[in-house]
PyMOL Python script that loads the backbone (N, CA, C, O; Angstrom):
from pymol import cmd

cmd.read_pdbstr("""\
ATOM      1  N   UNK A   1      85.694 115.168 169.833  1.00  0.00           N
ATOM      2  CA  UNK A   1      85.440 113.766 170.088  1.00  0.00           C
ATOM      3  C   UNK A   1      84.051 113.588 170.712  1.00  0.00           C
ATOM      4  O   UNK A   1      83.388 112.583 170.454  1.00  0.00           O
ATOM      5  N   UNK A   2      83.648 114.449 171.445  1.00  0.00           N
ATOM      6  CA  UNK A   2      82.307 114.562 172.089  1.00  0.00           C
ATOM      7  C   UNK A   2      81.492 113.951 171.331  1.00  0.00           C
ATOM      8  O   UNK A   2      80.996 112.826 171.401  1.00  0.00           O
ATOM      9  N   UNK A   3      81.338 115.225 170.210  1.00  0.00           N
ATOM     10  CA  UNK A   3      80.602 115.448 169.136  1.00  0.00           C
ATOM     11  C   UNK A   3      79.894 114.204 168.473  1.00  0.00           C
ATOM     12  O   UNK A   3      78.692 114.029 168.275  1.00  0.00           O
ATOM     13  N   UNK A   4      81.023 113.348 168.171  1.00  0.00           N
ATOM     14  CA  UNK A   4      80.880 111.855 167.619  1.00  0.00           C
ATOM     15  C   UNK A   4      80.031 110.843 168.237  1.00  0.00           C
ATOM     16  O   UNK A   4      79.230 110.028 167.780  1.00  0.00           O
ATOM     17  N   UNK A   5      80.487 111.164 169.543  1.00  0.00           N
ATOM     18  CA  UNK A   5      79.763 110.206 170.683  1.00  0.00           C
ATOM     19  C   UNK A   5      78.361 110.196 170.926  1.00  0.00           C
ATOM     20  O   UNK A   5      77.452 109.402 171.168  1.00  0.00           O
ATOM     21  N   UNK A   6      78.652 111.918 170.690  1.00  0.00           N
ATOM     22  CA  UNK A   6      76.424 112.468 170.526  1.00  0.00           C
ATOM     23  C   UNK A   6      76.177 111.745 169.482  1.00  0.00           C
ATOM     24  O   UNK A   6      75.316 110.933 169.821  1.00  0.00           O
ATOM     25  N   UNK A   7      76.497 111.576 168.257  1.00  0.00           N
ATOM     26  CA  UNK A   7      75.843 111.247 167.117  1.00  0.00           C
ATOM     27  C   UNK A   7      75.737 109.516 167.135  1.00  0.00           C
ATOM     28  O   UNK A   7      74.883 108.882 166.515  1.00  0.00           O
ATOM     29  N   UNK A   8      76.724 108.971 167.923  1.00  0.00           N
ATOM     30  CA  UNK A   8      76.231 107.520 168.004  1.00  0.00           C
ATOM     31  C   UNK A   8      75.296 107.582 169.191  1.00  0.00           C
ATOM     32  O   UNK A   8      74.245 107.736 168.570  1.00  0.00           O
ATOM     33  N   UNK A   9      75.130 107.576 169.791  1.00  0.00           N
ATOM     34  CA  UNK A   9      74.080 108.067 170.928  1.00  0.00           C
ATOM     35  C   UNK A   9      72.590 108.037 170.005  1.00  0.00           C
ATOM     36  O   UNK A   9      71.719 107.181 170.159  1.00  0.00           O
ATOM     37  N   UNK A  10      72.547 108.836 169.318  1.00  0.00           N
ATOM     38  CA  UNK A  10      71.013 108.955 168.230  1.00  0.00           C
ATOM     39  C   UNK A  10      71.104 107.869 167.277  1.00  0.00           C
ATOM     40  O   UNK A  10      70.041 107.268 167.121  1.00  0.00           O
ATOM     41  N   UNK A  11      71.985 107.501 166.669  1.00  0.00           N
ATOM     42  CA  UNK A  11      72.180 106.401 166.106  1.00  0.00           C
ATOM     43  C   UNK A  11      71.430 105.193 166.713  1.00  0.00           C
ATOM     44  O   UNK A  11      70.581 104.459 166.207  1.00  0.00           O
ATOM     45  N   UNK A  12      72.148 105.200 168.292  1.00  0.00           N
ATOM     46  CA  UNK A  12      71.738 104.060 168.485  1.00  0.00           C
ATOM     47  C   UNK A  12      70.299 104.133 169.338  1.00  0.00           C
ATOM     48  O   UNK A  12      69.753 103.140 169.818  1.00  0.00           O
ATOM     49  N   UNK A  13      69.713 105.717 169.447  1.00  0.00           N
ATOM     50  CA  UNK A  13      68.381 105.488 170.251  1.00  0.00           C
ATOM     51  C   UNK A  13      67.489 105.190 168.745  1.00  0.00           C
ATOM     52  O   UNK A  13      66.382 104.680 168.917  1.00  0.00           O
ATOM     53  N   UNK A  14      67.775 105.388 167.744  1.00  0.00           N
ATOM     54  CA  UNK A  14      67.032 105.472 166.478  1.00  0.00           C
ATOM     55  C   UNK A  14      66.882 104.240 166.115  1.00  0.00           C
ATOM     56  O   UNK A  14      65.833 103.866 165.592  1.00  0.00           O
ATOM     57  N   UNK A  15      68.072 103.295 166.375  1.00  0.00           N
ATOM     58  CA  UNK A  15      68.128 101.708 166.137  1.00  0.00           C
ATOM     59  C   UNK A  15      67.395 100.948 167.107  1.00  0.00           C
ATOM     60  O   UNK A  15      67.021  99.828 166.760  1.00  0.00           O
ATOM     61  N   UNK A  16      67.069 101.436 168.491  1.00  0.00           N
ATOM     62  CA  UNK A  16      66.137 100.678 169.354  1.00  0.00           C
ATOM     63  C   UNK A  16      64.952 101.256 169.136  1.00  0.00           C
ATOM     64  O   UNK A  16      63.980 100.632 169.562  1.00  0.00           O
ATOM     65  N   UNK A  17      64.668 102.747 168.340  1.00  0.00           N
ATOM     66  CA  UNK A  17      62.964 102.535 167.956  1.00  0.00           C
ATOM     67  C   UNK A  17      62.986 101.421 166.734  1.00  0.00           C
ATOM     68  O   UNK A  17      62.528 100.279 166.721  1.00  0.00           O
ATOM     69  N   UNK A  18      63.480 101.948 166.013  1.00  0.00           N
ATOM     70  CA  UNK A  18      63.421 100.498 164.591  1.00  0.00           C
ATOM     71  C   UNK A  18      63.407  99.179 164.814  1.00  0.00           C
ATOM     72  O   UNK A  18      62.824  98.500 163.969  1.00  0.00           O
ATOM     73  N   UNK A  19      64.024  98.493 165.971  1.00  0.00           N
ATOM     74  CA  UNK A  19      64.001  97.254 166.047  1.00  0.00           C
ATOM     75  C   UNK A  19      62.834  97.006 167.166  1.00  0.00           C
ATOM     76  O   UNK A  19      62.234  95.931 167.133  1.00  0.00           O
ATOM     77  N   UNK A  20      62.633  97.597 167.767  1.00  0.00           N
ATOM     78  CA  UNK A  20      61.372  97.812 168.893  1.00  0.00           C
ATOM     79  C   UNK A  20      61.575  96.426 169.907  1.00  0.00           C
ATOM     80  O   UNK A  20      62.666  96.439 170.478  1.00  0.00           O
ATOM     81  N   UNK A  21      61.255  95.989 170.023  1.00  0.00           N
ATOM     82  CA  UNK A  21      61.145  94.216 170.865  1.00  0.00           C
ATOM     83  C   UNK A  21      62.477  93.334 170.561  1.00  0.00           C
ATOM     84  O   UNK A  21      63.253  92.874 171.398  1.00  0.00           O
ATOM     85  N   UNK A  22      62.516  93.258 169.643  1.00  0.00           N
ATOM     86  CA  UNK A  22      63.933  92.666 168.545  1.00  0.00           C
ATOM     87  C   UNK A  22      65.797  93.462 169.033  1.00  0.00           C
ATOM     88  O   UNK A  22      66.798  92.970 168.513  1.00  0.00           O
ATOM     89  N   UNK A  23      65.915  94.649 170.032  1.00  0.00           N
ATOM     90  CA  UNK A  23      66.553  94.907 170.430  1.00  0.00           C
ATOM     91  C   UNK A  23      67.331  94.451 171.122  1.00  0.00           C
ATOM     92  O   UNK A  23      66.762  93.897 172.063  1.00  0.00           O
ATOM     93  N   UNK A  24      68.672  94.356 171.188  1.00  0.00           N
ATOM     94  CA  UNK A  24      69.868  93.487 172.045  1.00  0.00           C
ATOM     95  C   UNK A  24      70.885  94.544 172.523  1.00  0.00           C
ATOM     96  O   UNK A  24      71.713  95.291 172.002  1.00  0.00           O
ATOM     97  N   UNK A  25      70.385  94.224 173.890  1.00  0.00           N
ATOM     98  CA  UNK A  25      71.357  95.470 174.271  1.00  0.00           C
ATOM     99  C   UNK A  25      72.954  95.151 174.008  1.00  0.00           C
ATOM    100  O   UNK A  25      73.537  94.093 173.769  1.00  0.00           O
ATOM    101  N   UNK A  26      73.479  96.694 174.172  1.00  0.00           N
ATOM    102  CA  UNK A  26      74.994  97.064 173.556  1.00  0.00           C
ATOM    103  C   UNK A  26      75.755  96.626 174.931  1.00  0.00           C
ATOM    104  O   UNK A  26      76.961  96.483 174.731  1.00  0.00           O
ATOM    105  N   UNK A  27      75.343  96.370 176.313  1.00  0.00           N
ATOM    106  CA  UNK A  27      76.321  96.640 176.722  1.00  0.00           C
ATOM    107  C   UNK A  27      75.560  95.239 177.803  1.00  0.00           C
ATOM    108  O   UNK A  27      74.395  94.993 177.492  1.00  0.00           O
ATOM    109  N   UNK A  28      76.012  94.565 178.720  1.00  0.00           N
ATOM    110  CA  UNK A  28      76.062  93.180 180.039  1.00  0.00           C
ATOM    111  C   UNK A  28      74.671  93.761 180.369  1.00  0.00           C
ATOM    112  O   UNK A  28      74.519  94.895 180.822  1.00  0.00           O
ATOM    113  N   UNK A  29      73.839  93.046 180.151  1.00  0.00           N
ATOM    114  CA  UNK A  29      72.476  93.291 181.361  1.00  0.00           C
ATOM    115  C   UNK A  29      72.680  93.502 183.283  1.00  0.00           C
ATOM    116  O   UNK A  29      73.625  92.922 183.816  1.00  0.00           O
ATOM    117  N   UNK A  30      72.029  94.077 183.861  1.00  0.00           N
ATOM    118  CA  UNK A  30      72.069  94.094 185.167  1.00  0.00           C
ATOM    119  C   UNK A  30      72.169  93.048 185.640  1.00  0.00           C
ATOM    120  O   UNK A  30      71.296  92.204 185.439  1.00  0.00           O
ATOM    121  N   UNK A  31      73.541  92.720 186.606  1.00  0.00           N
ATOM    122  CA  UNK A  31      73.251  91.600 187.803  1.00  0.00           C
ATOM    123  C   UNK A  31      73.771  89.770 186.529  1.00  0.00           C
ATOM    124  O   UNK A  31      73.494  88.575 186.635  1.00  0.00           O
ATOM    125  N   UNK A  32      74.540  90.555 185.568  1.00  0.00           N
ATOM    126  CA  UNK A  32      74.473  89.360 184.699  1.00  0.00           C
ATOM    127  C   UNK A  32      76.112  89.623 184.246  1.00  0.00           C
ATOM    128  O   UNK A  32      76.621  89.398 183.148  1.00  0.00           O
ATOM    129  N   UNK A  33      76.638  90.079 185.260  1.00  0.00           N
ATOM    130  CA  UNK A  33      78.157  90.659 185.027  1.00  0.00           C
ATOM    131  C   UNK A  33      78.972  89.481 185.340  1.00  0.00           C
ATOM    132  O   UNK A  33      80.002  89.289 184.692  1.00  0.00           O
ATOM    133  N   UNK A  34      78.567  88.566 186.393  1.00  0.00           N
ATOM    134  CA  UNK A  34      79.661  87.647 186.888  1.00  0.00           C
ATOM    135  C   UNK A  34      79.614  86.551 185.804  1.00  0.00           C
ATOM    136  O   UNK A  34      80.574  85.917 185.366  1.00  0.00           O
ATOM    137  N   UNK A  35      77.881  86.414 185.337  1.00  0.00           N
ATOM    138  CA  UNK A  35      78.074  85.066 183.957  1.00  0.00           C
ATOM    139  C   UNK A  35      79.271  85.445 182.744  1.00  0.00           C
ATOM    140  O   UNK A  35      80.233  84.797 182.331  1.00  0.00           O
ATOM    141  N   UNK A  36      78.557  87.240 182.275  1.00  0.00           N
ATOM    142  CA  UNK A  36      79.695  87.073 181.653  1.00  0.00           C
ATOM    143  C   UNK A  36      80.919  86.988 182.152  1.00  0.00           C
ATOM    144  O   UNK A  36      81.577  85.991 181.855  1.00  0.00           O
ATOM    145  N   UNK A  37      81.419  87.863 182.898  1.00  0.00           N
ATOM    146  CA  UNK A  37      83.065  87.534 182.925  1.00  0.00           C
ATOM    147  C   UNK A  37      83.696  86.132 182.898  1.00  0.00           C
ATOM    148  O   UNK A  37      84.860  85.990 182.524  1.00  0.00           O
ATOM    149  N   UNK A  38      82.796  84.906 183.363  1.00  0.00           N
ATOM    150  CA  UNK A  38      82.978  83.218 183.487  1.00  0.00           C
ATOM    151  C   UNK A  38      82.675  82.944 182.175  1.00  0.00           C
ATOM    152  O   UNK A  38      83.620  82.349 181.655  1.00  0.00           O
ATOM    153  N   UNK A  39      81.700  83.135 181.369  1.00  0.00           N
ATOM    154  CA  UNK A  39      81.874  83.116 179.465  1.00  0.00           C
ATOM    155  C   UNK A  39      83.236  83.897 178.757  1.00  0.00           C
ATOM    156  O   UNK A  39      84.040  83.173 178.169  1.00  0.00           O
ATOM    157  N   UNK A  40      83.422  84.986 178.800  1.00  0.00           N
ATOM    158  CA  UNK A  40      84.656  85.438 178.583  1.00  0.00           C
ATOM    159  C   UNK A  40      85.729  84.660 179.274  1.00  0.00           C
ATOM    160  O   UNK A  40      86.600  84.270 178.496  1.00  0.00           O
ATOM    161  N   UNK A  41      85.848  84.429 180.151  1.00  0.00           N
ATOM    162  CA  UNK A  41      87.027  83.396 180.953  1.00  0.00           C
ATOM    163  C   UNK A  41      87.456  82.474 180.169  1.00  0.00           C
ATOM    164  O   UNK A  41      88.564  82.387 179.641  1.00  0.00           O
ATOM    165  N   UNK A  42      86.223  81.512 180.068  1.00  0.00           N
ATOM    166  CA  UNK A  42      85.824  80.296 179.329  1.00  0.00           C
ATOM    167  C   UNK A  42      85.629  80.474 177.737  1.00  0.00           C
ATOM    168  O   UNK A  42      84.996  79.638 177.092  1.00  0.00           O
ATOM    169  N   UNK A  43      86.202  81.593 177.153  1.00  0.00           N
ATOM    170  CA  UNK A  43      86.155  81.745 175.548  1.00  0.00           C
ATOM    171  C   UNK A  43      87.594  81.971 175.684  1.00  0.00           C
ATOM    172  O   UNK A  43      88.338  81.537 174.804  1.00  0.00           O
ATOM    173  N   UNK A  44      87.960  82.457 176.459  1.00  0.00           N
ATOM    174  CA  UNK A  44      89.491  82.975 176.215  1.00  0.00           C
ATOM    175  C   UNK A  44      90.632  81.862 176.707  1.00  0.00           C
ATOM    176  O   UNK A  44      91.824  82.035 176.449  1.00  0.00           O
ATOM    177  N   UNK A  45      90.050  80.482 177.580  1.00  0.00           N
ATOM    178  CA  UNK A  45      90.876  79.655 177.292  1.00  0.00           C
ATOM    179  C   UNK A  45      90.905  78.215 176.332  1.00  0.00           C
ATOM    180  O   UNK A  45      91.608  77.207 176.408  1.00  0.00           O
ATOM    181  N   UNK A  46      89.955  78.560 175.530  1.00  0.00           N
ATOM    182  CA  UNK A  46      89.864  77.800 174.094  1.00  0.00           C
ATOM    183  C   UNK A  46      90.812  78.009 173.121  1.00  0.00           C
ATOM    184  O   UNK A  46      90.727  77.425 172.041  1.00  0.00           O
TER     185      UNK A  46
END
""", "prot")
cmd.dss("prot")
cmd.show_as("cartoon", "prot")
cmd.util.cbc("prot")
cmd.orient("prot")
């Protein structure tokens, strides 16, 4: 299972040279955790 994880790992450092500037990170920006969880809140009682 490791194994797999390495290979998305390069995958995805290979996809932030290719997109260069144009990149969106995969995972909540720093210090931007509480907006989301109040967007998720607020999607999930729609």
């Amino acid at each position: 299972m490791a194994h797999y994880s390495y290979h998305v790992g390069q995958i995805v450092y290979i996809g932030k040279q290719v997109k260069n500037n144009k990149w969106e990170s995969l995972s909540i920006p720093k210090g931007k955790s509480e907006e989301y969880l109040k967007q998720m809140l607020d999607n999930h009682r729609e």
